[in-house]
C-alpha positions in Angstrom: 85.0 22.2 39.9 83.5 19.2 41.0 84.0 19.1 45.1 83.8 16.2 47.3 82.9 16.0 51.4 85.6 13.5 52.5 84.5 12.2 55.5 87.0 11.0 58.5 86.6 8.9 61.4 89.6 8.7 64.3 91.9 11.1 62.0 91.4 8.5 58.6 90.0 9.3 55.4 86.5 7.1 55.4 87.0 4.9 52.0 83.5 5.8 50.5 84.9 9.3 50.5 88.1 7.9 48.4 85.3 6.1 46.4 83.3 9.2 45.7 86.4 11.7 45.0 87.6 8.8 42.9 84.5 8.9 40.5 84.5 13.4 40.7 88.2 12.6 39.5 86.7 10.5 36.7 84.1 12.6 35.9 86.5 16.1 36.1 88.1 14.9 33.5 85.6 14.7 30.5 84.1 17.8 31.8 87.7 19.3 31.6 87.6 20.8 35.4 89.2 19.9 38.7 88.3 18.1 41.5 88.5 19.1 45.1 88.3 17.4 48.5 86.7 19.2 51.5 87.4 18.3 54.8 85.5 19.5 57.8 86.2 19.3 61.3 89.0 21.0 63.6 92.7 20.1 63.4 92.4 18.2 60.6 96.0 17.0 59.1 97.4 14.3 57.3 95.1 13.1 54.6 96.9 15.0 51.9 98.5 12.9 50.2 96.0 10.3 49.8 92.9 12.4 48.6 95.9 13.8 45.9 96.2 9.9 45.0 92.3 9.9 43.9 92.7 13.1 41.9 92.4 16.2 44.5 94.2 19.0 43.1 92.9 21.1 46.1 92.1 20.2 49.8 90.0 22.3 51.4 90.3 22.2 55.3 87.0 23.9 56.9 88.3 24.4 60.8 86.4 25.3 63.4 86.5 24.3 67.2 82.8 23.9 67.0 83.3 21.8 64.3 85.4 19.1 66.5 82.5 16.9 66.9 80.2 16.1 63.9 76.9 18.3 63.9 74.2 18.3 61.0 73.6 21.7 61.8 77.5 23.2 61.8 78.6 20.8 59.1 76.0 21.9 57.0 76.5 25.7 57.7 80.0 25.3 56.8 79.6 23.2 53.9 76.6 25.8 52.5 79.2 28.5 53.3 82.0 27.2 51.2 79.4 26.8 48.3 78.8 29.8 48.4 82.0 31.7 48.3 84.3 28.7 45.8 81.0 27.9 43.4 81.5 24.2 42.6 79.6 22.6 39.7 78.9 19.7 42.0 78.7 18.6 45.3 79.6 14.8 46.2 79.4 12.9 49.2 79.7 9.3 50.0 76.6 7.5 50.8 77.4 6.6 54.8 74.9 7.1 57.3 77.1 10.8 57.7 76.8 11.7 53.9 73.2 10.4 53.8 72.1 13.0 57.0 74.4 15.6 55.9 73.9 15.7 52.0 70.0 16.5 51.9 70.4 19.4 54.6 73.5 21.0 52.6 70.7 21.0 49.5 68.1 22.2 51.3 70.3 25.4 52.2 71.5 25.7 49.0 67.9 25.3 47.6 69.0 22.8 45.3 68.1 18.9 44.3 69.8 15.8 45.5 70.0 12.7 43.2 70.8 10.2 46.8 72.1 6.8 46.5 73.5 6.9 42.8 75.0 3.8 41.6 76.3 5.4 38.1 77.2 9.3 37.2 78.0 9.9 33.2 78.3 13.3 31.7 76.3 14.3 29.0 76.5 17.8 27.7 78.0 19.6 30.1 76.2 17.9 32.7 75.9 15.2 34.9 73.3 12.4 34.3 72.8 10.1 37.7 71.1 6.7 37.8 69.9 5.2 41.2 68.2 2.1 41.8 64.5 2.4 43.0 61.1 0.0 43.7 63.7 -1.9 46.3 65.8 -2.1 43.5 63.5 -3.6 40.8 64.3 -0.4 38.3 66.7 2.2 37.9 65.9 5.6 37.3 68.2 8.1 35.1 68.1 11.8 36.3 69.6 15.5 35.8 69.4 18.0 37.8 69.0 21.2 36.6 70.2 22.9 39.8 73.6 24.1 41.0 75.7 22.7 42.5 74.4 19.3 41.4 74.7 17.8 45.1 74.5 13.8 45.3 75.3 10.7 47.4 77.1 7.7 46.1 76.5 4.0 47.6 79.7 2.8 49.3 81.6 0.0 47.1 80.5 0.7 43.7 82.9 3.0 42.5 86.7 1.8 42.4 89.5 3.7 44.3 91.9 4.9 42.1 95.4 5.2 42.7 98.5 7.6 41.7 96.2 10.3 39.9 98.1 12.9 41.6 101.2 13.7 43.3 99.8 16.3 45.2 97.4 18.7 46.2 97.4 22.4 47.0 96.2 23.0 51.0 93.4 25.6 51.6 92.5 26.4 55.3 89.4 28.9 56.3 88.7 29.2 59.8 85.2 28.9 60.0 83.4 31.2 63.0 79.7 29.3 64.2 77.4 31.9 65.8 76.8 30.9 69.6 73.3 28.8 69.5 73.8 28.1 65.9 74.4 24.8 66.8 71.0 23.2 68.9 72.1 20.3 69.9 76.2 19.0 70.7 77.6 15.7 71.4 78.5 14.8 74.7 80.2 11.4 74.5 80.9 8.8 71.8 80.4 5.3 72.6 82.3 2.8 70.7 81.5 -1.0 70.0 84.4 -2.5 71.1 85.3 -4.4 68.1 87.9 -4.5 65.3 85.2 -5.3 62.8 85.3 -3.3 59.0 81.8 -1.3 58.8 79.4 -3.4 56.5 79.0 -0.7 53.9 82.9 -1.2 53.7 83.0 -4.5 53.7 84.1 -6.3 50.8 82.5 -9.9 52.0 79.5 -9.4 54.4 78.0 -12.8 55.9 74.9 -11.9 57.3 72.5 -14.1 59.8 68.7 -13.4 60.3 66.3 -15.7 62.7 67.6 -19.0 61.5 70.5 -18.6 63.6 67.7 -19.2 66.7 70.2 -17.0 69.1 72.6 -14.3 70.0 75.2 -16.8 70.5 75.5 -18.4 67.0 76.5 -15.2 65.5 79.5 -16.8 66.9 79.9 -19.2 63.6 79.5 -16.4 61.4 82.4 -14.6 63.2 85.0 -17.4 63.2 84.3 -17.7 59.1 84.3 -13.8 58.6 87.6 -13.2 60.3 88.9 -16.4 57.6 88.3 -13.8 55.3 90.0 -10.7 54.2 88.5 -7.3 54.4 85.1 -9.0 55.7 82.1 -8.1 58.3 79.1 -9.8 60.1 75.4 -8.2 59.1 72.2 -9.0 60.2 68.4 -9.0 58.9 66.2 -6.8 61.0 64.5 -9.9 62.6 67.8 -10.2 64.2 68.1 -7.1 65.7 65.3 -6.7 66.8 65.6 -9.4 68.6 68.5 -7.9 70.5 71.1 -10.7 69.1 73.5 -8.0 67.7 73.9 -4.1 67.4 71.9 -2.4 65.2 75.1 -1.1 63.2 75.1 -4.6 61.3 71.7 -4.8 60.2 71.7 -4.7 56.4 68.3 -4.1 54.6 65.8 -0.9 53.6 65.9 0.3 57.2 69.5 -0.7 57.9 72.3 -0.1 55.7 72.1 -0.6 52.1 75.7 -2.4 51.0 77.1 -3.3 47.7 79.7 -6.1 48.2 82.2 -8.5 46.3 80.2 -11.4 48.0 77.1 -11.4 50.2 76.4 -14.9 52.3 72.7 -14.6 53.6 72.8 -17.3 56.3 69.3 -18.3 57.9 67.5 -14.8 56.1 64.4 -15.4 54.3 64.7 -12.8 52.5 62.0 -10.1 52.9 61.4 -7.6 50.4 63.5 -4.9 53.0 66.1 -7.3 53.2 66.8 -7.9 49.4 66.5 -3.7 48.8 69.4 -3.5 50.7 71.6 -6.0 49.0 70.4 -5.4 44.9 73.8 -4.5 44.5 75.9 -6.9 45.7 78.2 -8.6 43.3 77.1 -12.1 43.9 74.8 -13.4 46.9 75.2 -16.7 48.2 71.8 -17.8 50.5 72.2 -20.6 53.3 68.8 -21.6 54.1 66.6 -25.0 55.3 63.5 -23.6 52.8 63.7 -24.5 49.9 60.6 -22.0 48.8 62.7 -19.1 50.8 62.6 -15.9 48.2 66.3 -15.3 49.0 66.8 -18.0 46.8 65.1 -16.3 44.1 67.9 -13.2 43.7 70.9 -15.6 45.0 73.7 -16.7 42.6 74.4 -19.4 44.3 71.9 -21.1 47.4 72.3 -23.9 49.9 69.4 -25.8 50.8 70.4 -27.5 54.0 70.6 -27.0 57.8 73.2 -24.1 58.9 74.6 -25.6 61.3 75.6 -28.3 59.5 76.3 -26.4 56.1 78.8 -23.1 57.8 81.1 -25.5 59.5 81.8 -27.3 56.3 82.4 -24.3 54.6 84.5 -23.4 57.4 86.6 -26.3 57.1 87.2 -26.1 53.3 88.1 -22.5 53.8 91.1 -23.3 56.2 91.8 -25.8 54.2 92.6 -23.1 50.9 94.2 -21.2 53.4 96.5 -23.9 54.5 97.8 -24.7 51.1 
């Protein structure tokens, strides 16, 4: 059994996690084994049917009032636990900024490696082979592990949802007891960005902005051509954040979130070395910049010498004019 952490967030199924049950459902099936979805929280309901669309034949619902609120340590002690007592061949979890906290503790417990940020899972002789990228995305390296479960984290938007692969799926539910103090730390309140914006590592178009924008309030242009677009978000470059001209949840890069995209639009980004590591991935990368010499230009598909302000209006403009037609 290959089983999969599906993660939620406000009672939906995160789409990394379809992503990553997706590819177990994939994989399952030349290892001639099942896949399973595992869900883990407190009242969770409703998500049946589509984790059976990407190939769960069993839905595992881990409940526990404890559990209401996401926790390293009680996720992790329930996850471990369920391990232990259903013995899955592999552990999968989608590579969020949840899967990527949660994933090395779960190994850790278990005693077992992790093979983080994989970009591509075959199997090969009963096994699972796992390539990541590494070197900021310069190489990739090809692993096994020789542990069981084989745990691992899958980047968000490289592996296709499928569809229809199952009508449905059988419902476990384990109450799950934590011990009082098992849990150190607990969360108090959730404050919410109050936007209507996709997550970038979700995001099927992300138009990013870094210090050419010159302030907070430009990120305004990036906004009106991102909501032209379908399924699309606004990132950053950590030069902008820093800078305090929008949240830290869009910066994209090493030490930000690492995204794989239909299209990336680097507008005013240089192009650092932790910028680029974050966005190796990305179908094709379209740069916007007055620097010629800029090394974004050296990994874009496509690049725009020219002022910004001049250049995102006229795409702007030819975009609403596609739309029009």
């Amino acid at each position: 059994m290959i089983a999969v952490f599906v993660e939620t967030r406000d009672g939906k199924v995160r789409k990394s996690s379809l992503e990553a049950l997706s590819e177990a459902t994939r994989l399952a099936a030349g290892l001639n084994t099942t896949t399973a979805a595992v869900l883990v929280g407190h009242g969770l309901t409703g998500s049946e049917a589509a984790l059976a669309a990407c190939g769960a034949a069993k839905v595992f619902c881990l409940d526990g009032a404890a559990l209401a609120d996401y926790s390293a340590q009680g996720y992790s002690r329930a996850l471990c636990e369920f391990v232990r007592e259903h013995g899955p061949d592999a552990l999968f979890f989608a590579g969020s900024a949840l899967g990527r906290d949660l994933a090395p503790r779960v190994a850790a417990g278990l005693g077992v490696g992790l093979a983080s940020d994989c970009t591509r899972i075959q199997a090969k002789g009963g096994r699972l082979e796992f390539t990541r990228p590494i070197y900021a995305g310069k190489a990739f390296l090809s692993l096994t592990l020789t542990s069981t479960p084989q745990v691992a984290t899958l980047r968000p938007n490289v592996f296709p949802v499928l569809q229809g692969a199952g009508a449905s799926a059988a419902v476990v539910t384990k109450k799950v007891d934590i011990p009082d103090g098992a849990i150190k730390g607990r969360v108090v309140e959730v404050l919410k960005e109050p936007t209507t914006e996709i997550d970038v590592t979700e995001a099927e178009t992300i138009i990013s902005g870094g210090r050419g924008l010159k302030g907070p309030e430009n990120f305004a242009l990036l906004r009106e051509l991102a909501a032209l677009i379908p399924r699309s978000a606004v990132g950053a470059s950590r030069s902008a954040v820093d800078s305090g001209w929008i949240g830290h949840q869009h910066q994209v890069g090493q030490t930000g979130k690492t995204v794989s995209p239909n299209l990336y639009v680097a507008v005013g980004i240089s192009g650092a070395i932790q910028h680029l590591a974050g966005i190796s991935s990305s179908k094709f990368i379209v740069a916007v910049n007055k620097d010629p010499e800029a090394p974004i230009f050296k990994v874009a598909d496509y690049g725009i010498v020219g002022d910004l302000f001049e250049v995102i209006p006229r795409i702007k403009e030819e975009l609403i004019k596609i739309i029009e037609k």
